[in-house]
C-alpha positions as CSV (number, residue, x, y, z in Angstrom):
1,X,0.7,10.7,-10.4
2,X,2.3,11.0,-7.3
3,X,2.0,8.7,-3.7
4,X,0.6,9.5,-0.8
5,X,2.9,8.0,1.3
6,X,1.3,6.5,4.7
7,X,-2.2,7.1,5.3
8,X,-2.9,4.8,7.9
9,X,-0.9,2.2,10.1
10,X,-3.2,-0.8,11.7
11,X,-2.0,-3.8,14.2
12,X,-2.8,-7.1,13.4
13,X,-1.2,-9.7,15.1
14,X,1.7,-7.3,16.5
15,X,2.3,-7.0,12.7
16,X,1.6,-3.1,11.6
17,X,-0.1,-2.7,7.9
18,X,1.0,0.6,5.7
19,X,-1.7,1.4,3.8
20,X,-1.7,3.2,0.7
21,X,-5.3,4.3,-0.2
22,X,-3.8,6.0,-3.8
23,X,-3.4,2.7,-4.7
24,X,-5.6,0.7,-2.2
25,X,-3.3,-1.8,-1.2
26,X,-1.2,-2.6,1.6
27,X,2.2,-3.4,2.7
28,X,3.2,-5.2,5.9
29,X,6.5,-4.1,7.8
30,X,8.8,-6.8,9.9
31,X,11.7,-4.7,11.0
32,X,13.9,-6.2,14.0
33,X,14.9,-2.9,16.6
34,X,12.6,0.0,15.6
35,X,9.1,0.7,17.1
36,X,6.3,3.2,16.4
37,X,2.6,3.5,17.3
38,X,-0.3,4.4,16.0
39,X,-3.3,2.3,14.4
40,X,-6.4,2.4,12.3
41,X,-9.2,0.1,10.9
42,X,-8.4,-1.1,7.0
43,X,-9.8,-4.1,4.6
44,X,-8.1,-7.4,5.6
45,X,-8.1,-8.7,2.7
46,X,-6.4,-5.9,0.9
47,X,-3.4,-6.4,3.4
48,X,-3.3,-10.4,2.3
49,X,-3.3,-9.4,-1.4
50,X,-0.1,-6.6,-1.2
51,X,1.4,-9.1,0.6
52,X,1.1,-11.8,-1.9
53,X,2.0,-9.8,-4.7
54,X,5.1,-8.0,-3.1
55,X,5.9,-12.0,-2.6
56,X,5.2,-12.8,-5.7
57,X,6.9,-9.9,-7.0
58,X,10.4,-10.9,-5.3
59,X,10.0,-14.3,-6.3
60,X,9.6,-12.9,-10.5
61,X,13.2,-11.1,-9.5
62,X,15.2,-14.1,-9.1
63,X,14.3,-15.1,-12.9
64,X,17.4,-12.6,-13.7
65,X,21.0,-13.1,-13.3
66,X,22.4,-10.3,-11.4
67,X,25.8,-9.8,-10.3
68,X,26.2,-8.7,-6.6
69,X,27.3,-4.9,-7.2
70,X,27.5,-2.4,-4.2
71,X,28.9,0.1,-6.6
72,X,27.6,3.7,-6.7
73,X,25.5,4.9,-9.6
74,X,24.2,8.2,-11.0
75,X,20.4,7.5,-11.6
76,X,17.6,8.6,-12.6
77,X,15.0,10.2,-10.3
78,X,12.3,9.4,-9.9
79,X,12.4,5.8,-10.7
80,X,16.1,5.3,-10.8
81,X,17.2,1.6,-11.0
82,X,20.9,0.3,-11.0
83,X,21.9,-1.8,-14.3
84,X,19.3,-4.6,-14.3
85,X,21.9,-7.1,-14.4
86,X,23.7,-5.4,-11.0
87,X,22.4,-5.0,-7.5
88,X,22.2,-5.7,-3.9
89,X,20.2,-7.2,-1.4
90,X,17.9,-3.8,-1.2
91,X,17.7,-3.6,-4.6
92,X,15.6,-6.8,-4.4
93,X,12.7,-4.7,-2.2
94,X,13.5,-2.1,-4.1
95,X,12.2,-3.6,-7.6
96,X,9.9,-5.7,-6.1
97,X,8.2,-2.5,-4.2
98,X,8.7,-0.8,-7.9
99,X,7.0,-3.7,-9.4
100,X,3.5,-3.1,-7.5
101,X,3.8,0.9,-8.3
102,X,5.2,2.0,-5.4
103,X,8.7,4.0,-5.9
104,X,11.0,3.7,-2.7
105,X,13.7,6.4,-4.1
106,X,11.4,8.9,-4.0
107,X,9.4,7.9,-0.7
108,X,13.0,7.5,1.3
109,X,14.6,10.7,-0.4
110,X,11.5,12.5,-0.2
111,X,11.5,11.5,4.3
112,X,15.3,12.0,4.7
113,X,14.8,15.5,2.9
114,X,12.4,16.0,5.6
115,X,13.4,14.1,8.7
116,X,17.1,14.0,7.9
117,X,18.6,14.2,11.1
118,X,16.8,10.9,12.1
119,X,18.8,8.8,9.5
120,X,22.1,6.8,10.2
121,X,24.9,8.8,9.2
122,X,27.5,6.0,9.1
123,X,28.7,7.9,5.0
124,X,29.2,11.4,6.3
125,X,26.6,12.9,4.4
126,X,25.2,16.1,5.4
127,X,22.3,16.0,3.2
128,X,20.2,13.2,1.4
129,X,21.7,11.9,-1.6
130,X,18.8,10.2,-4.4
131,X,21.3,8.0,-6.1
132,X,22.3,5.6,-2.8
133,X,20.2,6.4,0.4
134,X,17.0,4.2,-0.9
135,X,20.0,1.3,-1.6
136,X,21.2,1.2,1.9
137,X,19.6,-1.3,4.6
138,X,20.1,1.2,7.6
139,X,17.9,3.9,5.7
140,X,15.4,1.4,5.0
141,X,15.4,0.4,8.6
142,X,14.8,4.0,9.4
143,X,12.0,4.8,6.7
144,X,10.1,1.3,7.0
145,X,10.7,2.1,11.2
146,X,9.0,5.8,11.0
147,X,6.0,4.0,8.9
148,X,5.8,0.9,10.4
149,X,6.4,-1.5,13.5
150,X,8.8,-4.0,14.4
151,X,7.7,-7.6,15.8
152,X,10.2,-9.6,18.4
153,X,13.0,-11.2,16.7
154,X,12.2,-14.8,16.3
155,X,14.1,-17.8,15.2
156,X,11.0,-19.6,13.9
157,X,10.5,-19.4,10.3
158,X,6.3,-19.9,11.3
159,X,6.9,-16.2,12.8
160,X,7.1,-15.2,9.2
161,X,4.5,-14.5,6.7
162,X,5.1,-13.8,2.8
163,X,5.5,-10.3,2.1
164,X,7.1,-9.3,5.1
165,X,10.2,-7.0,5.0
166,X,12.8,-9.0,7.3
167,X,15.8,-7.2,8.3
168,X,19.1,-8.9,9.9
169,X,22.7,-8.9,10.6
170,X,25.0,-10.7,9.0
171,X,28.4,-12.8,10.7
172,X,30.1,-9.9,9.9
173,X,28.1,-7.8,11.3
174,X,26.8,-6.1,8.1
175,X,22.6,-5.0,8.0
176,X,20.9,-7.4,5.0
177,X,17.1,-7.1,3.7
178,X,14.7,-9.3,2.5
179,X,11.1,-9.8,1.5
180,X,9.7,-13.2,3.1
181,X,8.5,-15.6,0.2
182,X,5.5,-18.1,-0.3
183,X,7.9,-20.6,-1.9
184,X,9.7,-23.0,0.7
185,X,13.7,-23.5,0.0
């Protein structure tokens, strides 16, 4: 059974909900620097439930020792996954998303194949690759950013709401991904 990617996008609280009617649930976006528009009604309390279960879902993930690995791997497609016991900071969405029946590899490659020219090209690739592009924050940026919305960057962790995708730079200057969790550190 395949996804039907975004059916409709609705603003709540400057936040934009993707809504996946195949599997009647939704997914809210917080992505710093990319903007779209575009809106439609859906069931609130569908949006509250994704979003506790994509939290939920990250919160299982950090049960399992995993090495940080940026490596690149030959994988499976669709549902491809690194070694379980490797990974990196977008392999975290990437399960979690996986974990709630929603397969990013294929939604990302499936975009880029389409809308290829809109993604990053800081690898000098001419053409999507299904074994890395869903593992690479910039690309995620892009494909959450063509489905979704972006609220103001904020420095206040009440801004935040679990299930959120939150995306940020590091000192370095490197992009990092997360999912915003119920639990309090």
């Amino acid at each position: 059974m395949g996804i039907s990617f975004a059916e409709c996008l609705v603003f709540t609280r400057g936040i934009i909900f993707l809504y996946l009617s195949f599997l009647t649930r939704s997914m809210k976006l917080l992505l710093p620097l990319i903007t779209l528009s575009f809106a439609c009604t859906i069931n609130a309390s569908a949006q509250s439930d994704f979003a506790h279960r994509l939290s939920e879902a990250a919160i299982a993930l950090t049960d399992r020792e995993v090495m940080y690995d940026p490596s690149y791997f030959t994988i499976a497609y669709p549902g491809g996954d690194v070694p379980a016991d490797r990974g990196v900071c977008t392999d975290v969405v990437i399960r979690a998303y996986r974990a709630l029946g929603i397969d990013l590899q294929v939604l990302v490659h499936e975009d880029m194949k389409a809308h290829f020219s809109v993604y990053p090209k800081h690898w000098g690739l001419s053409k999507p690759d299904r074994n890395i592009d869903h593992r690479r924050v910039p690309n995620l940026m892009t494909f959450f950013g063509r489905h979704g919305k972006s609220l103001p960057e904020s420095s206040l962790s009440a801004d935040y709401i679990p299930g959120e995708i939150v995306c940020w730079r590091l000192s370095g200057g490197d992009t990092h991904i997360g999912i915003e969790v119920s639990n309090k550190s």
